[in-house]
PDB file of N, CA, C and O in Angstrom:
ATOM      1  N   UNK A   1      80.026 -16.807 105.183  1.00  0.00           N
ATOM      2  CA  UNK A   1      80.692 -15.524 105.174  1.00  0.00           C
ATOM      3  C   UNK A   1      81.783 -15.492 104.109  1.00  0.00           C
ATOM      4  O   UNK A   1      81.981 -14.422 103.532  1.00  0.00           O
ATOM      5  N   UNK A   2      82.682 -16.823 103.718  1.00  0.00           N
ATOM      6  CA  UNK A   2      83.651 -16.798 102.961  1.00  0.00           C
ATOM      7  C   UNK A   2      83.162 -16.183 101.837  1.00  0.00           C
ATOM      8  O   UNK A   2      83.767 -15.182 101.455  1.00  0.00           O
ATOM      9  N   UNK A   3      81.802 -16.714 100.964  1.00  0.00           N
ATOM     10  CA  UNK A   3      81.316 -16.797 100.061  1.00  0.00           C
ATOM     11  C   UNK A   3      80.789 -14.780 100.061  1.00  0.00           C
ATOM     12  O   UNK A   3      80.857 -14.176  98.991  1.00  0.00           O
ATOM     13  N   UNK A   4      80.553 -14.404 100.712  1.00  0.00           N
ATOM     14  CA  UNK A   4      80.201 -13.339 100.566  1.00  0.00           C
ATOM     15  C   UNK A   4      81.447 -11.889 100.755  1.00  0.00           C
ATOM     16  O   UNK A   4      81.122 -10.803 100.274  1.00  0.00           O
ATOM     17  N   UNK A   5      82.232 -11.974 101.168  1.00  0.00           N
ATOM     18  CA  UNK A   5      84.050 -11.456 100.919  1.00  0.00           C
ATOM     19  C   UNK A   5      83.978 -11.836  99.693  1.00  0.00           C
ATOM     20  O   UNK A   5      83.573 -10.992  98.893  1.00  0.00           O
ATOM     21  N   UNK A   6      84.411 -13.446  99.085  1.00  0.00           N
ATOM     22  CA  UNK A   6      84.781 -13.535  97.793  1.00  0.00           C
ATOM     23  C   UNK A   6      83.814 -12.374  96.821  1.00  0.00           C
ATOM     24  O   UNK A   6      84.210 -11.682  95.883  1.00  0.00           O
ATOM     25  N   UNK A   7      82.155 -12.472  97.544  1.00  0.00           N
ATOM     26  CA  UNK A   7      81.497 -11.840  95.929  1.00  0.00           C
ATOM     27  C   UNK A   7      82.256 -10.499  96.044  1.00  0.00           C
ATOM     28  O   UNK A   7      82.919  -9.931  95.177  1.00  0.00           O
ATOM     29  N   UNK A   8      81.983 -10.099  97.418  1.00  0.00           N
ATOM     30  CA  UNK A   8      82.426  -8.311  96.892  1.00  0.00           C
ATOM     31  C   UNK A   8      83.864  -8.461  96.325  1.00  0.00           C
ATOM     32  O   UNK A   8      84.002  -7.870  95.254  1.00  0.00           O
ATOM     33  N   UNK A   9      85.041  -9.149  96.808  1.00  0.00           N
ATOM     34  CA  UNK A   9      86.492  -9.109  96.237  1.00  0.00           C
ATOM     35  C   UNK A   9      86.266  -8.929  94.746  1.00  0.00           C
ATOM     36  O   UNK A   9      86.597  -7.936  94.099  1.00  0.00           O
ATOM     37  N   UNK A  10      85.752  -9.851  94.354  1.00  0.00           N
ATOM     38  CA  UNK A  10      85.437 -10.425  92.731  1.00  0.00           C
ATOM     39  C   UNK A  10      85.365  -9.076  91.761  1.00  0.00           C
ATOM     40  O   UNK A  10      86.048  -8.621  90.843  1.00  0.00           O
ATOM     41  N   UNK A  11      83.831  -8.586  92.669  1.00  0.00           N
ATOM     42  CA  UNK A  11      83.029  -7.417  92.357  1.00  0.00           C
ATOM     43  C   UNK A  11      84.345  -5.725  92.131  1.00  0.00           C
ATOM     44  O   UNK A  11      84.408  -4.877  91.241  1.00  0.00           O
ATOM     45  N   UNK A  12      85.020  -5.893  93.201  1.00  0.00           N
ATOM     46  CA  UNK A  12      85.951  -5.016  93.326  1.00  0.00           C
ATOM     47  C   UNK A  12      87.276  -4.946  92.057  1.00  0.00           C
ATOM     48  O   UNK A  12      87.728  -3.890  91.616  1.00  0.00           O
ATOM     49  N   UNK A  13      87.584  -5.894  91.770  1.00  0.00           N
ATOM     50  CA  UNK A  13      88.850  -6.445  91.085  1.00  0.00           C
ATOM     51  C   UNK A  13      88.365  -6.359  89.717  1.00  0.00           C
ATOM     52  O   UNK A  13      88.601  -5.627  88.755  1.00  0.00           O
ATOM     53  N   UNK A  14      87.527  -7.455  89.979  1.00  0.00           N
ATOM     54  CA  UNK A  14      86.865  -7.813  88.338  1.00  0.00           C
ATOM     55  C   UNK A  14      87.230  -9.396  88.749  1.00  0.00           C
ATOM     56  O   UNK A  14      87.755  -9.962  89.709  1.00  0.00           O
ATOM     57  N   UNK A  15      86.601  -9.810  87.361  1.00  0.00           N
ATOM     58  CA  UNK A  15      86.787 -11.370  87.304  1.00  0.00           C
ATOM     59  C   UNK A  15      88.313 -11.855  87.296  1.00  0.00           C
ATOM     60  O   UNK A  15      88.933 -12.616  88.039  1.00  0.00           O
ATOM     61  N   UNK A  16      88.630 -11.206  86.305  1.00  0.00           N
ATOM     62  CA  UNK A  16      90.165 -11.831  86.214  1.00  0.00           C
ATOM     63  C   UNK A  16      91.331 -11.032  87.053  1.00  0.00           C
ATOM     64  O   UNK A  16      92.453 -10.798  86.604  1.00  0.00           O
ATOM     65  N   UNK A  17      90.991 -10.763  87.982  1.00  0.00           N
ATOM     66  CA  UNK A  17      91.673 -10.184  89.268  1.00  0.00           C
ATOM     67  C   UNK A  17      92.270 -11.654  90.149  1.00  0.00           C
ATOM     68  O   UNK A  17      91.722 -12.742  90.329  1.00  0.00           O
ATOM     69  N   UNK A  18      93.590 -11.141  90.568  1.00  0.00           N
ATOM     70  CA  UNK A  18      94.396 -12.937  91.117  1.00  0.00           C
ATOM     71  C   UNK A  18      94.354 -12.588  92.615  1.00  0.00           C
ATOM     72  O   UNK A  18      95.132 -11.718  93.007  1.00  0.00           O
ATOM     73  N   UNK A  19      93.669 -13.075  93.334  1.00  0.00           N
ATOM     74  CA  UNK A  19      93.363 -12.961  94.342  1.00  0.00           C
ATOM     75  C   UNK A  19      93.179 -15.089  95.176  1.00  0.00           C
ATOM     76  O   UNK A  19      93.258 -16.239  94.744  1.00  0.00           O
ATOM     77  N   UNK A  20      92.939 -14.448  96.381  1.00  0.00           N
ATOM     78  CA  UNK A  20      92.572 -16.195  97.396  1.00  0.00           C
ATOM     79  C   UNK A  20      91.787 -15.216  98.147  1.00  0.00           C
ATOM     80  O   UNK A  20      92.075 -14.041  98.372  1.00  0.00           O
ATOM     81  N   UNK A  21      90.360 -16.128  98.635  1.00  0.00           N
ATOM     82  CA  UNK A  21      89.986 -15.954  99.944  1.00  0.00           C
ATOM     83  C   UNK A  21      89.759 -17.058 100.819  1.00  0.00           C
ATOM     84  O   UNK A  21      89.070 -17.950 100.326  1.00  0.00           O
ATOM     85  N   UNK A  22      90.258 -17.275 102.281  1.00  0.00           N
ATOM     86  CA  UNK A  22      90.545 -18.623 102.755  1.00  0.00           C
ATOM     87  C   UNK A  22      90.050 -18.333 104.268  1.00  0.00           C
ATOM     88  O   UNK A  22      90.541 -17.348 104.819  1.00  0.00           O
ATOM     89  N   UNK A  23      89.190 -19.053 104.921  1.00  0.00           N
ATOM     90  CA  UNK A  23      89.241 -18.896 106.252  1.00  0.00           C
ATOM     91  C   UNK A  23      89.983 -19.582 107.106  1.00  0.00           C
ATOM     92  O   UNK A  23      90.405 -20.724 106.922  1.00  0.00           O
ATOM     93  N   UNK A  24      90.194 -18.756 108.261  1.00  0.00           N
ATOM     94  CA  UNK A  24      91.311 -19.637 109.253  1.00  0.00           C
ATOM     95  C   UNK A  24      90.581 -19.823 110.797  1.00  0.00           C
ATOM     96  O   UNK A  24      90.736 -18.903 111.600  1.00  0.00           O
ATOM     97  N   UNK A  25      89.957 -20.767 111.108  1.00  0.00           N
ATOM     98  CA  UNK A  25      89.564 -20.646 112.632  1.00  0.00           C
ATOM     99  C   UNK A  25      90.172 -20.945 113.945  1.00  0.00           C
ATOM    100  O   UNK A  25      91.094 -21.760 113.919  1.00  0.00           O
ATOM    101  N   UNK A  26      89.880 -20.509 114.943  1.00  0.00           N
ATOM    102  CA  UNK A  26      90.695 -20.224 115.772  1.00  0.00           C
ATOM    103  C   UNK A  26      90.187 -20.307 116.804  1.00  0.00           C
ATOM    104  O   UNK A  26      89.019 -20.600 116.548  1.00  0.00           O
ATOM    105  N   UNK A  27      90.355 -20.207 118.297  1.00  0.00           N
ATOM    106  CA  UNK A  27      89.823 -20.632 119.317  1.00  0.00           C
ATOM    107  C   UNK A  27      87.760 -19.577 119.266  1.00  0.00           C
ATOM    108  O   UNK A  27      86.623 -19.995 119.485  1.00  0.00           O
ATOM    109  N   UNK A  28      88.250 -18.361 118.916  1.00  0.00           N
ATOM    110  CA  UNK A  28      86.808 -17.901 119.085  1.00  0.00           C
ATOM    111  C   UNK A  28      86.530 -17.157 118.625  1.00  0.00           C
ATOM    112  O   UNK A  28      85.447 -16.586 118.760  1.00  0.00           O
ATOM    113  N   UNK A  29      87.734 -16.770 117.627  1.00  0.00           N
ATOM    114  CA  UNK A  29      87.230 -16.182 115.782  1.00  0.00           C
ATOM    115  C   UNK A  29      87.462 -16.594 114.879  1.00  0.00           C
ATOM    116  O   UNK A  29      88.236 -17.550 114.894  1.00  0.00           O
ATOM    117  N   UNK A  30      87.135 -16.299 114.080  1.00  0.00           N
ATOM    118  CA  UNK A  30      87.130 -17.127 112.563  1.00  0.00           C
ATOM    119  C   UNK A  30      88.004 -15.936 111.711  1.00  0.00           C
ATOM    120  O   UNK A  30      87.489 -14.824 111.604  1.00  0.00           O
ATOM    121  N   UNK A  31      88.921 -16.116 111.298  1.00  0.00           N
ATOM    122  CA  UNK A  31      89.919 -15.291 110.201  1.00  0.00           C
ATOM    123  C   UNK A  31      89.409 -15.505 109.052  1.00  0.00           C
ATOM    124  O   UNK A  31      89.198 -16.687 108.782  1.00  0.00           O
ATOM    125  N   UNK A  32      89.150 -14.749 108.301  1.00  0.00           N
ATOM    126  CA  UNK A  32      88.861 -14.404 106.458  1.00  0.00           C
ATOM    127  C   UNK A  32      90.057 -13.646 105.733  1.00  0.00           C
ATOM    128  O   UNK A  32      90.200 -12.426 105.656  1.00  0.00           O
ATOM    129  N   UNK A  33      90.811 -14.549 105.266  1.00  0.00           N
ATOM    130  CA  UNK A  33      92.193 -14.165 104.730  1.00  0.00           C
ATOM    131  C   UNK A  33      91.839 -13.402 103.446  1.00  0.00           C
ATOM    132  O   UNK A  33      91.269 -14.100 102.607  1.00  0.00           O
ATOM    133  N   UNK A  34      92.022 -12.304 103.159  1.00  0.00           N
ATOM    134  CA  UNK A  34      92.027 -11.977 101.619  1.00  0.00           C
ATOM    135  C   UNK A  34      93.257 -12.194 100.897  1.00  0.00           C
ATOM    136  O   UNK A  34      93.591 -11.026 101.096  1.00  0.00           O
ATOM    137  N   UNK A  35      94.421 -12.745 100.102  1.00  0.00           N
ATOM    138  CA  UNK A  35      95.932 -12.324  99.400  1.00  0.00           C
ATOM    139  C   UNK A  35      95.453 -12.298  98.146  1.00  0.00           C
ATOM    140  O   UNK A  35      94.662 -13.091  97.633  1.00  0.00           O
ATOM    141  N   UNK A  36      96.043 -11.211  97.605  1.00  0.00           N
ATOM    142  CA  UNK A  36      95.513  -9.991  96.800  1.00  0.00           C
ATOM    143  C   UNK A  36      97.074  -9.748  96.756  1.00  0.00           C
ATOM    144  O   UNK A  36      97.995  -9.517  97.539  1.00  0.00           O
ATOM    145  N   UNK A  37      96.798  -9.979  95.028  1.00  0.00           N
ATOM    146  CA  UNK A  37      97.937  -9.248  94.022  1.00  0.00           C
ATOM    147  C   UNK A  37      98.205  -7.845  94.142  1.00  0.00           C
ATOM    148  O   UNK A  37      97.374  -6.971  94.388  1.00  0.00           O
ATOM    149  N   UNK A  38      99.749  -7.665  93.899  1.00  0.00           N
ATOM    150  CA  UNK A  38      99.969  -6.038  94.322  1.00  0.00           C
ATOM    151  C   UNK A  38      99.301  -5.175  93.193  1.00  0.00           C
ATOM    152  O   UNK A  38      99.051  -3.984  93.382  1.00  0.00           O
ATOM    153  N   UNK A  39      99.079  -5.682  92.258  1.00  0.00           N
ATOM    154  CA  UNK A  39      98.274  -4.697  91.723  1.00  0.00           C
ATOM    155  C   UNK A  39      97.038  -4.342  91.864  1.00  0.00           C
ATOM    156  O   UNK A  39      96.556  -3.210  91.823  1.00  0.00           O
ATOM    157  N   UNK A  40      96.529  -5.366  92.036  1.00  0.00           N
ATOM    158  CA  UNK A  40      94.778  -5.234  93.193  1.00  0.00           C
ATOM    159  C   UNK A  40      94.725  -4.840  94.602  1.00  0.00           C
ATOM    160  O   UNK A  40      93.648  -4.758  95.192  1.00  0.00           O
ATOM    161  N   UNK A  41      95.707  -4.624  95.090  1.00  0.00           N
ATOM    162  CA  UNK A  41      95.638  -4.414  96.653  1.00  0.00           C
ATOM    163  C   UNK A  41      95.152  -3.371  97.079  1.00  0.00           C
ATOM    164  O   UNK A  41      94.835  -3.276  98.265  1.00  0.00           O
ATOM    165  N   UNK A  42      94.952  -2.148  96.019  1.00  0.00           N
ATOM    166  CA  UNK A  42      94.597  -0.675  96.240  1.00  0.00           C
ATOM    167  C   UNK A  42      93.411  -1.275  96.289  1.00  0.00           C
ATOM    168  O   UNK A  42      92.807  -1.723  97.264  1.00  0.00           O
ATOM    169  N   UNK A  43      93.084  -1.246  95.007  1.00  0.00           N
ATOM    170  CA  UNK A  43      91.412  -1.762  94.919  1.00  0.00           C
ATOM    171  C   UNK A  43      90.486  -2.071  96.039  1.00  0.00           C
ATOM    172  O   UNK A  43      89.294  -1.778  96.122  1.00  0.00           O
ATOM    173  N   UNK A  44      91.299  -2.767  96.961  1.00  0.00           N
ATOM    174  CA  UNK A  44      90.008  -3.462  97.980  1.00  0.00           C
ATOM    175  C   UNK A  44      90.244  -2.902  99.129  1.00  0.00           C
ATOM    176  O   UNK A  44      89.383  -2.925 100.008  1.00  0.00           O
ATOM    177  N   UNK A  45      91.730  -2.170  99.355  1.00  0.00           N
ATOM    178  CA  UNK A  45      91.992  -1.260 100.575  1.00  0.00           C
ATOM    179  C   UNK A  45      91.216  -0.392 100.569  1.00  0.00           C
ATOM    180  O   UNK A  45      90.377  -0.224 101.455  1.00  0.00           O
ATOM    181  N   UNK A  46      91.384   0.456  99.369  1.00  0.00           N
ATOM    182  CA  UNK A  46      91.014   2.125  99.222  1.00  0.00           C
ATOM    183  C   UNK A  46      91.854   3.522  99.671  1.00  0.00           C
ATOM    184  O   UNK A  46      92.908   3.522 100.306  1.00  0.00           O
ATOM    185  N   UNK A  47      91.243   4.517  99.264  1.00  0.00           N
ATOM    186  CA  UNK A  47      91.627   5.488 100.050  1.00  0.00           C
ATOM    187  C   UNK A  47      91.334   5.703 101.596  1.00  0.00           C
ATOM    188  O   UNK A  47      90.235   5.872 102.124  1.00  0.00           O
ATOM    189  N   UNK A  48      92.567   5.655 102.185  1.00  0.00           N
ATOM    190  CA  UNK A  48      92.461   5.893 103.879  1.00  0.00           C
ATOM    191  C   UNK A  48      91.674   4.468 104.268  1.00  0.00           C
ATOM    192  O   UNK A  48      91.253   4.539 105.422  1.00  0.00           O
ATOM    193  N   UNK A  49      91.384   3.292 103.670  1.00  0.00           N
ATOM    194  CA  UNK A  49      91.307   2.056 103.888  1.00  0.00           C
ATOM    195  C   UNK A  49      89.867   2.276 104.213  1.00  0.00           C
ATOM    196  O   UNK A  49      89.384   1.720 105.199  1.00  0.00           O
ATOM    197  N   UNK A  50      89.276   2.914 103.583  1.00  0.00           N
ATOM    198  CA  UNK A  50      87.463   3.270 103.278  1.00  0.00           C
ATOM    199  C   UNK A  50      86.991   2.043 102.866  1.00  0.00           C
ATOM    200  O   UNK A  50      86.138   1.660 103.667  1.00  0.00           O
ATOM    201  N   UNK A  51      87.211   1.069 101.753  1.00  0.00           N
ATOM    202  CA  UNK A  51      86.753  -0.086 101.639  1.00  0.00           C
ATOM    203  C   UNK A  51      86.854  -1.225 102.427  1.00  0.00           C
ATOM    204  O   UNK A  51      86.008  -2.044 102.786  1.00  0.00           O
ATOM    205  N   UNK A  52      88.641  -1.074 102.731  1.00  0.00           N
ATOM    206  CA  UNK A  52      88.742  -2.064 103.776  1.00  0.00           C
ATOM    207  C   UNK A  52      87.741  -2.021 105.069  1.00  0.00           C
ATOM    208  O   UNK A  52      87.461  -3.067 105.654  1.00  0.00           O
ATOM    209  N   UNK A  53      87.279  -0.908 105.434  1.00  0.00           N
ATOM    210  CA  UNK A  53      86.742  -0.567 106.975  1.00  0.00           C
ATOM    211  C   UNK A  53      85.042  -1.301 106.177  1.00  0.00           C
ATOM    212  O   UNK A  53      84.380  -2.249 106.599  1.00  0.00           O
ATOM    213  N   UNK A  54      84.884  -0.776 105.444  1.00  0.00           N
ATOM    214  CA  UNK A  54      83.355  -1.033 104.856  1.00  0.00           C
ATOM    215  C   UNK A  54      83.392  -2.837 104.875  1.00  0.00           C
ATOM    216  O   UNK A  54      82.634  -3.461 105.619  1.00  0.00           O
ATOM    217  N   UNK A  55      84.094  -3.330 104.219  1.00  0.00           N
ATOM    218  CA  UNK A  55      84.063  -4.964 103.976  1.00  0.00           C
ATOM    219  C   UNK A  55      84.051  -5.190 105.383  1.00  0.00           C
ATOM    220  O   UNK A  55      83.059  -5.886 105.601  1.00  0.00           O
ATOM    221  N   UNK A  56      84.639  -4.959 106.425  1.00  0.00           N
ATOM    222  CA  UNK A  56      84.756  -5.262 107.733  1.00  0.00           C
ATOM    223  C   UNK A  56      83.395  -5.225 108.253  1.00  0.00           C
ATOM    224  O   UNK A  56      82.692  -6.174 108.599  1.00  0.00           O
ATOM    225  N   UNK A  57      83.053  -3.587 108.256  1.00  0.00           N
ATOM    226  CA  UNK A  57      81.615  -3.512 108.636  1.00  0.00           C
ATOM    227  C   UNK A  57      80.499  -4.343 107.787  1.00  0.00           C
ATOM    228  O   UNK A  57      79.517  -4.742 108.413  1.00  0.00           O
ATOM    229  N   UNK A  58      80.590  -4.602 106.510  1.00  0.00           N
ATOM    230  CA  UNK A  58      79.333  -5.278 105.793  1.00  0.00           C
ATOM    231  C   UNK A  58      79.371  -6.820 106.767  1.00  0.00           C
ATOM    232  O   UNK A  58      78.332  -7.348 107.162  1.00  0.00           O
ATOM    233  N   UNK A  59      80.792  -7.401 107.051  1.00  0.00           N
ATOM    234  CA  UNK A  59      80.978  -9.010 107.527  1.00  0.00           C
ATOM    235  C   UNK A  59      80.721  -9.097 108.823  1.00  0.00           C
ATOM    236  O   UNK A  59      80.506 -10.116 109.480  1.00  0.00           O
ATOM    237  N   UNK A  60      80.753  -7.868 109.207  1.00  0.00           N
ATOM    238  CA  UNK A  60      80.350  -7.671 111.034  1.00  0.00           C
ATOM    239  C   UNK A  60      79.080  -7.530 110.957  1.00  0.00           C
ATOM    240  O   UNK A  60      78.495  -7.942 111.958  1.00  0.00           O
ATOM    241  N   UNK A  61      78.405  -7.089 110.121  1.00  0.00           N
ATOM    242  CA  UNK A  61      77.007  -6.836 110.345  1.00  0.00           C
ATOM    243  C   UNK A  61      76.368  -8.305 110.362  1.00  0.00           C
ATOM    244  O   UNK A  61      75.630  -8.849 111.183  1.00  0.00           O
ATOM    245  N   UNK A  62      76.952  -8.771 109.088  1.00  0.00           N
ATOM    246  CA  UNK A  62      76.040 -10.266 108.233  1.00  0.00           C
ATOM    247  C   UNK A  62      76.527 -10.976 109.651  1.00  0.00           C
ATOM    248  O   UNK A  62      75.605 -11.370 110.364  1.00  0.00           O
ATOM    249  N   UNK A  63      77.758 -11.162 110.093  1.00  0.00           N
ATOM    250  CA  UNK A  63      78.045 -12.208 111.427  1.00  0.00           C
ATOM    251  C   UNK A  63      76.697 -11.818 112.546  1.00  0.00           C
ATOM    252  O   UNK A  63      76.305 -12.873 113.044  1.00  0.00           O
ATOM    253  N   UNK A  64      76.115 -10.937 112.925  1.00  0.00           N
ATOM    254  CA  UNK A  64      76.070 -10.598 114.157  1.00  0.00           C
ATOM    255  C   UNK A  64      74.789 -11.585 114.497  1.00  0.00           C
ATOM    256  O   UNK A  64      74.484 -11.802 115.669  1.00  0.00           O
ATOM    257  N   UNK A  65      74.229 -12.034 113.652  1.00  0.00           N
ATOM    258  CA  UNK A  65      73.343 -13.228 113.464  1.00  0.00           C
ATOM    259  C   UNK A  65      73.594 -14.590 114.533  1.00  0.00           C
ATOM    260  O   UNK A  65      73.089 -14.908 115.609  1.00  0.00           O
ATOM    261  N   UNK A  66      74.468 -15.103 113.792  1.00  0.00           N
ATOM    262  CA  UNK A  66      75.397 -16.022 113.488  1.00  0.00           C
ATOM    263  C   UNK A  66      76.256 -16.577 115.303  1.00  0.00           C
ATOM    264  O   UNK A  66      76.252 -17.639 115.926  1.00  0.00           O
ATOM    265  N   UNK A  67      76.845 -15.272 115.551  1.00  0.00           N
ATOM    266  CA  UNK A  67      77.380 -15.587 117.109  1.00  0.00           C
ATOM    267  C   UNK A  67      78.653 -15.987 116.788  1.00  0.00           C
ATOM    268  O   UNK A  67      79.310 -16.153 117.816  1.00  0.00           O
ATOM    269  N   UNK A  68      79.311 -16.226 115.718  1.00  0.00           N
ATOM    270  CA  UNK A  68      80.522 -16.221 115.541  1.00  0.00           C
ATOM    271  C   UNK A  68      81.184 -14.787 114.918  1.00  0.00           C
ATOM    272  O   UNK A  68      80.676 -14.075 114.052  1.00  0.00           O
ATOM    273  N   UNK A  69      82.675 -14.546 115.734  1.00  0.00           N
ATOM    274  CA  UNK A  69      83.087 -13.129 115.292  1.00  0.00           C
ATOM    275  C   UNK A  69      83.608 -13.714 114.642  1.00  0.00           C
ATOM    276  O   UNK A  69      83.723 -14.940 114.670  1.00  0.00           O
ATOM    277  N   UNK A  70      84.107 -12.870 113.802  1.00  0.00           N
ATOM    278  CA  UNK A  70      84.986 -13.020 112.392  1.00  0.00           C
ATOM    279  C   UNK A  70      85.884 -11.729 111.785  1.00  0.00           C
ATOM    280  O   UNK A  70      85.284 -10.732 111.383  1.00  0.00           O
ATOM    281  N   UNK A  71      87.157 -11.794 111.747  1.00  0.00           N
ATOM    282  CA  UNK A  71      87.749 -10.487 111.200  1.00  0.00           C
ATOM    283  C   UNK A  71      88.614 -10.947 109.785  1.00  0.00           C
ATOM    284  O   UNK A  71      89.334 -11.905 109.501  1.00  0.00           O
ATOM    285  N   UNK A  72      88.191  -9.865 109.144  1.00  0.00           N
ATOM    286  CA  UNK A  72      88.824  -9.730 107.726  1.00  0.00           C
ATOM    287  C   UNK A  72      90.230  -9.305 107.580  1.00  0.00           C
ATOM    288  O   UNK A  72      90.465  -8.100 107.677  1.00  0.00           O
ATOM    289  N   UNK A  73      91.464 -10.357 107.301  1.00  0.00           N
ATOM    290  CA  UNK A  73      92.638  -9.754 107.461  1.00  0.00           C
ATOM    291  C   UNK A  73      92.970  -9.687 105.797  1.00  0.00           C
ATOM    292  O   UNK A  73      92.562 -10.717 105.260  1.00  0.00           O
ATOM    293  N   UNK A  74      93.679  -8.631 104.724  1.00  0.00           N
ATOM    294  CA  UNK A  74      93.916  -8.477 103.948  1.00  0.00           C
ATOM    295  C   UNK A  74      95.227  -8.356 103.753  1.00  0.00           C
ATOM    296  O   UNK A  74      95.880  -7.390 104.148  1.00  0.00           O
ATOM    297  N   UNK A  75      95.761  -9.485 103.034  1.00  0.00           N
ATOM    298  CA  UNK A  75      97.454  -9.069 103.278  1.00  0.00           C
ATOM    299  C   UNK A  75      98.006  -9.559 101.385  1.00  0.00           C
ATOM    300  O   UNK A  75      97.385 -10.446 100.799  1.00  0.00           O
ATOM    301  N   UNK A  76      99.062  -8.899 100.778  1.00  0.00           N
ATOM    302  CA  UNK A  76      99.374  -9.065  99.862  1.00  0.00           C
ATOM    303  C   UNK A  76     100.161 -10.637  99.245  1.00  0.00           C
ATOM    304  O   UNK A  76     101.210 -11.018  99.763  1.00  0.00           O
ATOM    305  N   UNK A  77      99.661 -11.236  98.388  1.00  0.00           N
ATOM    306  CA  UNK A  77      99.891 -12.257  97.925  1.00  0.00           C
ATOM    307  C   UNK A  77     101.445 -12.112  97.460  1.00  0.00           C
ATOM    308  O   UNK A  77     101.787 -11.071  96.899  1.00  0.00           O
ATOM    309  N   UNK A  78     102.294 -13.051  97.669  1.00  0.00           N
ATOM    310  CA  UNK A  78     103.054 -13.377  97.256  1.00  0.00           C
ATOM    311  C   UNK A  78     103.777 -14.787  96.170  1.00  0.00           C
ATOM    312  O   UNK A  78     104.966 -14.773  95.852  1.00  0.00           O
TER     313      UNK A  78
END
């Protein structure tokens, strides 16, 4: 799942976009950290957080396989 966040992030930004994607697991979800430069942060939010909700739904879909939940948290790099 990491690997597939990173492509779309990538895809979203561009290549030379400064971004991390890192997973964090946890008793019985798995966290997918995005930190995302303030200047990229629109980019992968969107308007009214339309992309953000979409990346959620594309990683909820690909999980539902799998049996592990997983939520996409996006927070700005510092």
């Amino acid at each position: 799942m990491y690997e597939l966040v990173e492509f779309l992030v990538k895809k979203l930004v561009g290549d030379d976009g400064d971004f991390i994607v890192e997973t964090r697991e946890g008793d019985d979800t798995t966290d997918i950290v995005i930190e995302i430069s303030k200047n990229d942060i629109g980019k992968v939010i969107g308007k009214q957080g339309r992309i953000a909700k979409a990346i959620r739904t594309i990683v909820k879909s690909a999980s539902s396989k799998s049996g592990v939940k997983y939520n996409v948290v996006i927070s700005e790099k510092e």
